[in-house]
LUMPALUM-662620 format. One line per field, with one value per residue (C-alpha): x, y, z; residue in three letters; residue number from 1. Coordinates in pm, 1 decimal. Layout:
BEGIN
X [X | ...] $
Y [Y | ...] $
Z [Z | ...] $
resn [ALA | ...] $
resi [NUM | ...] $
This chain:
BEGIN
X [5346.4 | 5343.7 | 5657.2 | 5945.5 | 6123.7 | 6456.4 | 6787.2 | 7069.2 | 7121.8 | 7296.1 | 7272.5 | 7206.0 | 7083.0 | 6935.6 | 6787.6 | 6737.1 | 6498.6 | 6364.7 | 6361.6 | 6415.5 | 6284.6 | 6455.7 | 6225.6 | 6434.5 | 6361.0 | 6231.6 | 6593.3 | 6762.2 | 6751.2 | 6845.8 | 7141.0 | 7081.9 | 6973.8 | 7108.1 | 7457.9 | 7187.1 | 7197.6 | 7583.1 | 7517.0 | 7220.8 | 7376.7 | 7496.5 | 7143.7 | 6975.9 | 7240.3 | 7046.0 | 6783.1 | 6805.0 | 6796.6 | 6648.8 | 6646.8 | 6457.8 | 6506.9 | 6113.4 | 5978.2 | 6025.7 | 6284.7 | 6293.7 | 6165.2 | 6359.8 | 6676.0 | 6757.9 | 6978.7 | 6769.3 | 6411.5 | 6067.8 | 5798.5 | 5554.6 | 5632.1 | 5623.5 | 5520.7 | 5281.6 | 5069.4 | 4815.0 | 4714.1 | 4585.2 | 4917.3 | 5029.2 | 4738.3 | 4758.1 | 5104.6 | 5069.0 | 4818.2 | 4948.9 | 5295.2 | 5142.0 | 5060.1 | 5441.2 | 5596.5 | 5310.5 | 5416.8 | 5807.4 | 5734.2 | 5534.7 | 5839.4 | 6093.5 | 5910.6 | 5880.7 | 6239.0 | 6347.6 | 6056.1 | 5912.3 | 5579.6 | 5458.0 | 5578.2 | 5939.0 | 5876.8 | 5974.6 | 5979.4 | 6168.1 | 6100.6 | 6236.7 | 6096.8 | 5855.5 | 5976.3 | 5801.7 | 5463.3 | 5494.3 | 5589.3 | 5300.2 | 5055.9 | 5179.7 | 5274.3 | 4896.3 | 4725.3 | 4887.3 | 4666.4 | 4895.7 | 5092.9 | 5419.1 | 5614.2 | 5699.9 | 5685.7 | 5964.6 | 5913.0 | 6174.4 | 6109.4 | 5775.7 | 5427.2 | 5090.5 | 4911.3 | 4553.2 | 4497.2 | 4093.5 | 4094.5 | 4311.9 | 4070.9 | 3810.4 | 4096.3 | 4280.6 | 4173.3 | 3937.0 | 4007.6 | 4374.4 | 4631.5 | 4819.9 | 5169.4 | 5405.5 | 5490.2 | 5805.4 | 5847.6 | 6168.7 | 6208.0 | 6474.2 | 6314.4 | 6440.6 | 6357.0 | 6276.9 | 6155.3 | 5887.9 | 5847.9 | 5854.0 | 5471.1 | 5436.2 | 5550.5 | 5248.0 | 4977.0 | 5087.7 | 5068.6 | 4721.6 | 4620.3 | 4722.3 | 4580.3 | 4237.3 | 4303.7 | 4336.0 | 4710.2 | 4939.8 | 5295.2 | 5633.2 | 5794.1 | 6117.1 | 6241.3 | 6570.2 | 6700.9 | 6861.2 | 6800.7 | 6726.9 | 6599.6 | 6771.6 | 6868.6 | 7158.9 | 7320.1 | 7059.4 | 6735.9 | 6959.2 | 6985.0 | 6610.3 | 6504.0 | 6800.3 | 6624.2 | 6280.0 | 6281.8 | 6480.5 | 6205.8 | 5943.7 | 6098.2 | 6108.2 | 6468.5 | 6732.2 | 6866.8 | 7232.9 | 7070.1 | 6897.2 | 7110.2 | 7336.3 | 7077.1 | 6950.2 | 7341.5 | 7348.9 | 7033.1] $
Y [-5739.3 | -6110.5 | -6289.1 | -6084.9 | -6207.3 | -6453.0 | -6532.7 | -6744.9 | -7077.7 | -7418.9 | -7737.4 | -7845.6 | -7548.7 | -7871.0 | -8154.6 | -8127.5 | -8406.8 | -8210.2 | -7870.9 | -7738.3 | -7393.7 | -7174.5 | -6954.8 | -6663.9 | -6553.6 | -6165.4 | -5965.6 | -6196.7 | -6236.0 | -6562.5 | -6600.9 | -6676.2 | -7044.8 | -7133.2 | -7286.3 | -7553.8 | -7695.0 | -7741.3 | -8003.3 | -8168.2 | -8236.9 | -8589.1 | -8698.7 | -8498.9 | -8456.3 | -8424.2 | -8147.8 | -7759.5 | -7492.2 | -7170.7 | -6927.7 | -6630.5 | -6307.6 | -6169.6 | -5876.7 | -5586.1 | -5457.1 | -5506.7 | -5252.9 | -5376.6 | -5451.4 | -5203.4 | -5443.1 | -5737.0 | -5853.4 | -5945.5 | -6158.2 | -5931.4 | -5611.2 | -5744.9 | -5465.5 | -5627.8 | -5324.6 | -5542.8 | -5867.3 | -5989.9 | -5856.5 | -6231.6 | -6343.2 | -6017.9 | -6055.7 | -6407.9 | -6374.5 | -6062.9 | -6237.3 | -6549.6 | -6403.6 | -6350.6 | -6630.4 | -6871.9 | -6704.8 | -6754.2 | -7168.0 | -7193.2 | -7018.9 | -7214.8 | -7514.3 | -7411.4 | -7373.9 | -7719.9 | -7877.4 | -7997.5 | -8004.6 | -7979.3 | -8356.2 | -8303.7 | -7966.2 | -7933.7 | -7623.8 | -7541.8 | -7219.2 | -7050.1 | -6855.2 | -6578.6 | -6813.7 | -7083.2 | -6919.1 | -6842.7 | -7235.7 | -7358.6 | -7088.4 | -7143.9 | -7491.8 | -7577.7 | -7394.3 | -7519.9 | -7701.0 | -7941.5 | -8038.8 | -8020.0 | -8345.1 | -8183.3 | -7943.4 | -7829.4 | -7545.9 | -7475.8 | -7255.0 | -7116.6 | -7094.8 | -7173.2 | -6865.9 | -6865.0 | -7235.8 | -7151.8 | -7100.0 | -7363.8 | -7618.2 | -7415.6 | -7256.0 | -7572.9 | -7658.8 | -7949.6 | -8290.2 | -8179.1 | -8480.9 | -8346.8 | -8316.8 | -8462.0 | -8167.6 | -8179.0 | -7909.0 | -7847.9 | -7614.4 | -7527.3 | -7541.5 | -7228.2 | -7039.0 | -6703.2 | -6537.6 | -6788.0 | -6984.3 | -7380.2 | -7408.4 | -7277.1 | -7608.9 | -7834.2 | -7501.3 | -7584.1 | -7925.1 | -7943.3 | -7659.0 | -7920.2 | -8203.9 | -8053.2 | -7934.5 | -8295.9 | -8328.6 | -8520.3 | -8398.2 | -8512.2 | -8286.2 | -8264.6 | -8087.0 | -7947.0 | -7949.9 | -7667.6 | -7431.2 | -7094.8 | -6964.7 | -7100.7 | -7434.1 | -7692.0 | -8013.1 | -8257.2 | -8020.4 | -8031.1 | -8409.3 | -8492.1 | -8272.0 | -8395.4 | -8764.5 | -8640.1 | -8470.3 | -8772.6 | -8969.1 | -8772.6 | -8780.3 | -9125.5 | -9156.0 | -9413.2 | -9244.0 | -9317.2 | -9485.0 | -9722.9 | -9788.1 | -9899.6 | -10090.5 | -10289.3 | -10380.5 | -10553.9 | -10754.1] $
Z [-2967.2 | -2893.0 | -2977.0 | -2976.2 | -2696.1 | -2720.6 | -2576.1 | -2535.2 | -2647.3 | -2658.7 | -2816.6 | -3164.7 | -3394.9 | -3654.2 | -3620.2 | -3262.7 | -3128.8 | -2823.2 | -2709.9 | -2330.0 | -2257.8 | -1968.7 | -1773.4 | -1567.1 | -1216.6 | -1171.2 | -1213.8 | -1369.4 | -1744.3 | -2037.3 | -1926.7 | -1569.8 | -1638.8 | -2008.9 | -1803.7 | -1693.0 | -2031.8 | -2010.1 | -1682.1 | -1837.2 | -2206.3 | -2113.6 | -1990.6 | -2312.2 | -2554.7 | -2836.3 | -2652.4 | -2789.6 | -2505.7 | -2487.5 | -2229.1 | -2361.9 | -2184.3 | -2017.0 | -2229.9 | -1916.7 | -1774.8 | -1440.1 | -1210.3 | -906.5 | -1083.5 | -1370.5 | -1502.8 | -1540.7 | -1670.2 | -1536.6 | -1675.0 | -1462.6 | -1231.3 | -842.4 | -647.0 | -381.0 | -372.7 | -562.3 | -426.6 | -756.7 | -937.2 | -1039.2 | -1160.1 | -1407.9 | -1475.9 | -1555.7 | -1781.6 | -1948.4 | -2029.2 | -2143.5 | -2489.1 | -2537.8 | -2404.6 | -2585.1 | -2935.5 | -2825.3 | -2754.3 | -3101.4 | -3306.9 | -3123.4 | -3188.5 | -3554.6 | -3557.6 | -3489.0 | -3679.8 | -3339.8 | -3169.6 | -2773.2 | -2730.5 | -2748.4 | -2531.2 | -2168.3 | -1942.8 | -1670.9 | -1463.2 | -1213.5 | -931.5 | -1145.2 | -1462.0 | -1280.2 | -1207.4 | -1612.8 | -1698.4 | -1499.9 | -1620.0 | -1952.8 | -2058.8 | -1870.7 | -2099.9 | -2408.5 | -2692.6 | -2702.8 | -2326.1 | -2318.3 | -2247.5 | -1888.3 | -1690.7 | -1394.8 | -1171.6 | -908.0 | -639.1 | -784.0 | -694.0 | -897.3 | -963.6 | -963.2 | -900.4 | -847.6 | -1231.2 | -1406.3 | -1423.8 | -1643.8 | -1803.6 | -1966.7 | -2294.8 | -2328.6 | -2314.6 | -2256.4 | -2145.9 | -1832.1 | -1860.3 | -1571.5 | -1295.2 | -1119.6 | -828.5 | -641.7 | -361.3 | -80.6 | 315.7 | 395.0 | 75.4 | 243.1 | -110.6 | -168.1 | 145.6 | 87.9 | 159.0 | -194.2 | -301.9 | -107.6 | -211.9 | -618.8 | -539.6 | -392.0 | -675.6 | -955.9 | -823.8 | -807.5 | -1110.4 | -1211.9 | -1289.5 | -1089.7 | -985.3 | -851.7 | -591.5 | -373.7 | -121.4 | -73.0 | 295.5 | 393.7 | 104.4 | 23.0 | -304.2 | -530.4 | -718.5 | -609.1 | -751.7 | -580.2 | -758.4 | -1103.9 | -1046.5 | -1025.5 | -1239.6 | -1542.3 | -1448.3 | -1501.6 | -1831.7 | -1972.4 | -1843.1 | -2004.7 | -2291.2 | -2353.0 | -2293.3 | -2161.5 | -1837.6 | -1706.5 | -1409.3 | -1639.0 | -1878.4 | -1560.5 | -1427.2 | -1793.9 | -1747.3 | -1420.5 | -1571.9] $
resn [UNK | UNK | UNK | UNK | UNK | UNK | UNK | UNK | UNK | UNK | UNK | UNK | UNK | UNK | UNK | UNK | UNK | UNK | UNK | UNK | UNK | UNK | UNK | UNK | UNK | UNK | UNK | UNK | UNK | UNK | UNK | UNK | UNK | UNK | UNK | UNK | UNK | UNK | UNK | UNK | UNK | UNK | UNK | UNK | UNK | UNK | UNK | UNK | UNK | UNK | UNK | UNK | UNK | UNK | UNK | UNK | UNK | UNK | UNK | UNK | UNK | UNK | UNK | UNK | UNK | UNK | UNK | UNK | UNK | UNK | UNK | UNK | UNK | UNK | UNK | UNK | UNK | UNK | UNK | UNK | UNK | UNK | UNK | UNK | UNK | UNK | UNK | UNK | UNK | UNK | UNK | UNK | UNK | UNK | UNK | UNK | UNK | UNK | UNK | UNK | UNK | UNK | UNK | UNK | UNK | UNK | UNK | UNK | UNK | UNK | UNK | UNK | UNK | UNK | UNK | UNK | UNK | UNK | UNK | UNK | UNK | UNK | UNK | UNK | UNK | UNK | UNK | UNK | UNK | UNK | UNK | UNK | UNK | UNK | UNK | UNK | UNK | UNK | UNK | UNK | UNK | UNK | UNK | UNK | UNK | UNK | UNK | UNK | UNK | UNK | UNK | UNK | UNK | UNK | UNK | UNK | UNK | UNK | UNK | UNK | UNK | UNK | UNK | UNK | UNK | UNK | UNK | UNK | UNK | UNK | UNK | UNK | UNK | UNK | UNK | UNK | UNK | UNK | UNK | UNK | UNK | UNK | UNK | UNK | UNK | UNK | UNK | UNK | UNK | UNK | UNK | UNK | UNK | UNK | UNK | UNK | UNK | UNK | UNK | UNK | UNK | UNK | UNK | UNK | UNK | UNK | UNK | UNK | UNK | UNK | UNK | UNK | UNK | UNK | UNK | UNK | UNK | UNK | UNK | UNK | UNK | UNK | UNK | UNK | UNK | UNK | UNK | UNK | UNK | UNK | UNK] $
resi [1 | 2 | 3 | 4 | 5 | 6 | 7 | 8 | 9 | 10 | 11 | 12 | 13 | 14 | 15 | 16 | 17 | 18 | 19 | 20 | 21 | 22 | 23 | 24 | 25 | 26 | 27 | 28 | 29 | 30 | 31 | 32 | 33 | 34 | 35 | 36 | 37 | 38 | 39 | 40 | 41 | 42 | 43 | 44 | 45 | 46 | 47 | 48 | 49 | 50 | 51 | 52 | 53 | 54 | 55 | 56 | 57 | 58 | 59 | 60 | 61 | 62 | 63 | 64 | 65 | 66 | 67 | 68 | 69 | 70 | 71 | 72 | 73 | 74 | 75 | 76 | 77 | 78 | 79 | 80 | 81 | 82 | 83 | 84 | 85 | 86 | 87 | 88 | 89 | 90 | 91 | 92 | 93 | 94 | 95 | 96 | 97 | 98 | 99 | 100 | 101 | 102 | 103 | 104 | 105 | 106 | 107 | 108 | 109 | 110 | 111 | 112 | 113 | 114 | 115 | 116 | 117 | 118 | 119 | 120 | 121 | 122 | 123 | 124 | 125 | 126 | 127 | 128 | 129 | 130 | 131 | 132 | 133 | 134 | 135 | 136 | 137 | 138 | 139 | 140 | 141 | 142 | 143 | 144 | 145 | 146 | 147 | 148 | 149 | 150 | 151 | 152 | 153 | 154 | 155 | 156 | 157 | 158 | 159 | 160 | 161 | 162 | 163 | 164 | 165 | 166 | 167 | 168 | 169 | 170 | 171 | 172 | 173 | 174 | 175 | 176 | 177 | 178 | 179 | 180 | 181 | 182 | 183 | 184 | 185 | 186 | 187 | 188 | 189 | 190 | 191 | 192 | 193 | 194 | 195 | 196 | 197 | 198 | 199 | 200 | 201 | 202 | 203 | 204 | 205 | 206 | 207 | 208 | 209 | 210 | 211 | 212 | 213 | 214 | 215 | 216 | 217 | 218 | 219 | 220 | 221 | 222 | 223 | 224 | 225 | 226 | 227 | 228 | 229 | 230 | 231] $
């Protein structure tokens, strides 16, 4: 059944004025991402953070959780997996949302790895965008059929994608396929690349993407609020 997925969080429980949703890599599981919220309080301090644990356990990794199994027997198994989480994690964003008396503007997503194929599959299909989208080292799944699959008339959201060089999990060509995938899709993305890094996420990646989601958000960044200063 749709919806009964959740996990840790941080950040104000009431009267929270945007909401910033985790997605988990395959094996891993909430709690491998909430600490993200600790380093990016000071540039959203008054964002709620989710990171809601995927509905499987993880095939691979007894002790962790999968959006989707990840066999590679099937060449089409993302594009199933994708679409048969998206039910779950779709009813999880609406009753979040709910719960801070918030809609899909004051909504960002940030996925990574298997949580970003779900945040792009996901927050692009949403009635309403989100205000932003990050996906670190992820891939677009089925870019052939996002066009025809987005709702009509939808606004894009912004699209920031970080990935390492030498990600050997998901190679960093995955990051200039989703970007060509989006843009003929019609939406428009950021993207950087880290030098030197495998699969995973380090202090320059946090940086940008902290910077970004302020940004979408409307907000006053450090950076600017330094530079309205020296005015």
């Amino acid at each position: 059944m749709a919806g009964l997925i959740d996990g840790p969080r941080l950040g104000p429980q009431s009267n929270a004025k945007q909401l910033v949703v985790f997605l988990h890599g395959y094996g891993a599981d909430g709690k491998d991402l909430i600490s993200l919220g600790k380093q990016w309080q000071s540039v959203l301090p008054d964002a709620a953070f989710v990171s809601p644990h995927a509905p499987e356990p993880c095939g691979q990794s007894p002790m962790g959780r999968q959006w989707f199994p990840l066999t590679m027997r099937d060449p089409a198994e993302r594009w199933l997996g994708v679409n048969k989480a998206h039910p779950t994690l779709d009813a999880f964003l609406d009753a979040e949302l709910a719960r801070h008396g918030l809609d899909d503007s004051k909504l960002a997503l940030v996925g990574f790895s298997q949580g970003t194929m779900m945040a792009l599959h996901t927050g692009l299909r949403r009635k309403s965008p989100p205000a932003a989208i990050v996906g670190f080292s992820g891939i677009l799944v089925g870019p052939e059929h996002l066009a025809a699959d987005r709702p009509p008339g939808a606004k894009a959201p912004p699209v920031l994608l970080i990935h390492g060089s030498e990600d050997d999990i998901i190679p960093a060509d995955a990051l200039f396929l989703t970007g060509d995938g989006l843009e003929e899709a019609g939406i428009p993305s950021q993207w950087h690349l880290s030098a030197g890094l495998g699969h995973g996420i380090d202090a320059a990646g946090l940086h940008h993407a902290a910077l970004f989601l302020a940004t979408s958000f409307g907000l006053k960044t450090p950076l600017a609020a330094t530079a309205a200063r020296r005015r």
